[in-house]
C-alpha atoms as one frame of an Amber mdcrd trajectory, in Angstrom:
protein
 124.791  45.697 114.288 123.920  44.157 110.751 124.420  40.272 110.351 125.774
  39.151 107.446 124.252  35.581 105.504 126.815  33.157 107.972 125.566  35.106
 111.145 129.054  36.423 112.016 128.295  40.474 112.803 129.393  42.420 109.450
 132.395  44.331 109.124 131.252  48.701 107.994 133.721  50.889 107.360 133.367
  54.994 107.358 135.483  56.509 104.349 135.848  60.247 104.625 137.076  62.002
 101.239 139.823  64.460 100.994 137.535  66.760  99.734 135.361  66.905 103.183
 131.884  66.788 101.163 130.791  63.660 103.395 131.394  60.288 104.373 130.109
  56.849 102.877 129.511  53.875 105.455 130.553  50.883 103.203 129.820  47.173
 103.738 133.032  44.994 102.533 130.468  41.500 102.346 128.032  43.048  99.969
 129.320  46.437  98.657 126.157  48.335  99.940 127.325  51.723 100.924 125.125
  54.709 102.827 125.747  58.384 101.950 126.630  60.335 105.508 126.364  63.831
 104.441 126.852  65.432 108.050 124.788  68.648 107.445 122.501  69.942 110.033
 119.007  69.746 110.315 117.020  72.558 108.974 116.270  75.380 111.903 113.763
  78.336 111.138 115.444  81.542 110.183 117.299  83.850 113.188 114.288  86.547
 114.435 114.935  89.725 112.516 116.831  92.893 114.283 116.198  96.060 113.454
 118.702  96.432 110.503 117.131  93.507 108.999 113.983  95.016 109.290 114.986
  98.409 107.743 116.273  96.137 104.797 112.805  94.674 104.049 111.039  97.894
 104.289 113.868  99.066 101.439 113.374  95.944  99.278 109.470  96.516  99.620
 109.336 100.256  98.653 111.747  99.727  95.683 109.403  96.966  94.319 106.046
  98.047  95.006 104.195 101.496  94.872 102.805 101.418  98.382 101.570 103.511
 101.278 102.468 103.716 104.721  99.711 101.488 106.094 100.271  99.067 103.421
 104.358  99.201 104.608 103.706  98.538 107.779 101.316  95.769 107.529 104.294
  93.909 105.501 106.985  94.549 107.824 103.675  93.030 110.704 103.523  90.438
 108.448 107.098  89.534 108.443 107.619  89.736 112.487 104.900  87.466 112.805
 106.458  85.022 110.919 110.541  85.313 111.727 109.810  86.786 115.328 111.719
  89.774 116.775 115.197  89.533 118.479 115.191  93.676 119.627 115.272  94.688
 123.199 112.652  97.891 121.900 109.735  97.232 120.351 109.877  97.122 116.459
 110.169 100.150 114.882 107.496  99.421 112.370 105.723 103.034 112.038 109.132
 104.765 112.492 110.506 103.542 109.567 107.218 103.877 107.694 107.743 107.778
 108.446 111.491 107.083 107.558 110.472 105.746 104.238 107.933 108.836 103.660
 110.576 111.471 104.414 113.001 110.315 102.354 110.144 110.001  99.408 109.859
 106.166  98.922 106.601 106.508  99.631 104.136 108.940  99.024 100.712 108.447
  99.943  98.782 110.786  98.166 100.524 109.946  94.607 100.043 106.257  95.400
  96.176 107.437  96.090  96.070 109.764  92.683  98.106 106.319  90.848  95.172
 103.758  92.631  92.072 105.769  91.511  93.329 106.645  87.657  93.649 102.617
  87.662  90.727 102.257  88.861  88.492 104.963  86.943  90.344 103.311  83.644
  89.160  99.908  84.466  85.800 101.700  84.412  85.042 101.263  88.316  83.229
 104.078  90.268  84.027 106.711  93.328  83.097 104.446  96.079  84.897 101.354
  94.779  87.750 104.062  94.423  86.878 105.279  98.000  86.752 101.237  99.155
  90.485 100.873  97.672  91.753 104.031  99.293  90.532 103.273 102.658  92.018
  99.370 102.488  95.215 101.031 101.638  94.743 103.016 104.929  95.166 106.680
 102.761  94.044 109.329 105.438  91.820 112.373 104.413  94.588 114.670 104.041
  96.131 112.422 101.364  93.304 111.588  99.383  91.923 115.074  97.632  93.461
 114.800  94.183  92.690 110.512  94.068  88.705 111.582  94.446  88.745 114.655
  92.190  90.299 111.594  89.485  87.470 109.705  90.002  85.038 112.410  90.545
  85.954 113.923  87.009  85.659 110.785  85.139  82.654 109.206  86.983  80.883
 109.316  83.589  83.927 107.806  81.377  84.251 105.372  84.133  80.305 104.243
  83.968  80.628 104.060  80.064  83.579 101.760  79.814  82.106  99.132  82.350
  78.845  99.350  80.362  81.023  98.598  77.304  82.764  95.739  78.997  79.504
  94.284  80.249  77.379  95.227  76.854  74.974  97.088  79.217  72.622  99.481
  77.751  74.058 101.140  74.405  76.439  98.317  74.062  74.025  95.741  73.930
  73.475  93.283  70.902  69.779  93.702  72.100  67.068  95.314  74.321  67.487
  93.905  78.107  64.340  92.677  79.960  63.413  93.906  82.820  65.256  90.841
  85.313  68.696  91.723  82.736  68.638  95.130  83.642  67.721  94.511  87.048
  70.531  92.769  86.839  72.587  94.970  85.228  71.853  98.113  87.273  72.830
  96.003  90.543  76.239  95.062  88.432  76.966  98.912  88.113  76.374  99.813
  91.456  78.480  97.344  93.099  81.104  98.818  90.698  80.790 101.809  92.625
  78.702 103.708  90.079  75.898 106.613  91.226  72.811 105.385  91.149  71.738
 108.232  88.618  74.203 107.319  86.138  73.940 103.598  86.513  69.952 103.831
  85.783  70.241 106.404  82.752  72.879 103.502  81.125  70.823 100.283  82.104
  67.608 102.050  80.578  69.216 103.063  77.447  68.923 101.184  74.246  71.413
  99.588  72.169  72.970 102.129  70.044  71.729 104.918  71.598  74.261 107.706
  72.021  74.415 109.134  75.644  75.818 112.303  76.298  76.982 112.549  80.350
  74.351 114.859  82.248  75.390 117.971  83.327
């Protein structure tokens, strides 16, 4: 109850529009009014059912080049956070199948797509190997993505020494804690060790040819 200035209780009044958008609670005495607007507090979204789930596996795969494992850890990702209302477990690697059948996704072109990124950013074979396993490509899917970065394992070494100015590229000779340096860059890029040493020891301007 709200008092007004003489102490005699004040008079509120609810006005509802004709229109239904919401209510105003309106002091007479003073003119202060209070916007009702009846809506609902916010709950969390309904756990998803398994046409719901079948619909986020078809929004994913027509946004994103991806592989099965990568699918399914989204649609994971999704139950943990919304829950799951079926009876049957989720059918997470079904429709992962579902989605390869039908051709949404294709591991081993995803793999071939990953590597020829990869090789053209000038990384190496095993950072293309590290990226193929993350994306969970098995064996079976992965022969043409290595025999990308197998075939340009030399192209590959030469652009990353470009982009780092490493051995050739370099406005100057390298001492020995640069190339030290420089040698532990490359192999972290996934670069052979053979390659990576016959670049760091080169000097600038030289012209390398790749060893047969």
């Amino acid at each position: 109850m709200v008092l007004n200035p003489a102490g005699a209780p004040a008079r509120i009044i609810t006005v509802s529009p004709s229109n239904d958008k919401g209510a105003f609670k309106i002091r007479p005495d003073c003119g202060t009014n209070v916007a009702v607007t009846g809506k609902q507090p916010k709950t969390g979204r309904p756990a998803l059912q398994a046409a719901d789930l079948e619909r986020l596996a078809l929004h994913y795969v027509e946004r994103y080049a991806t592989s099965r494992a990568r699918l399914q850890a989204y649609l994971h990702r999704k139950l943990r956070e919304r829950g799951w209302a079926g009876e049957a477990p989720p059918p997470v690697e079904q429709l992962a199948e579902r989605m390869a059948e039908l051709g949404y996704v294709n591991d081993a072109l995803f793999a071939e797509m990953r590597a020829t990124a990869l090789t053209r950013r000038g990384y190496g074979s095993r950072r293309v190997e590290e990226a193929l396993r993350l994306a969970g490509i098995e064996d079976s899917d992965a022969g043409a993505a290595r025999t990308v970065a197998e075939e340009g394992a030399w192209d590959a070494a030469m652009r990353f020494a470009s982009r780092r100015r490493i051995g050739p590229y370099g406005a100057s000779p390298a001492d020995e804690p640069t190339r030290k340096r420089q040698f532990s860059a490359m192999l972290r890029a996934g670069h052979s060790f053979e390659f990576s040493k016959r670049i760091v020891s080169a000097a600038p301007g030289d012209e390398l040819e790749e060893p047969l």
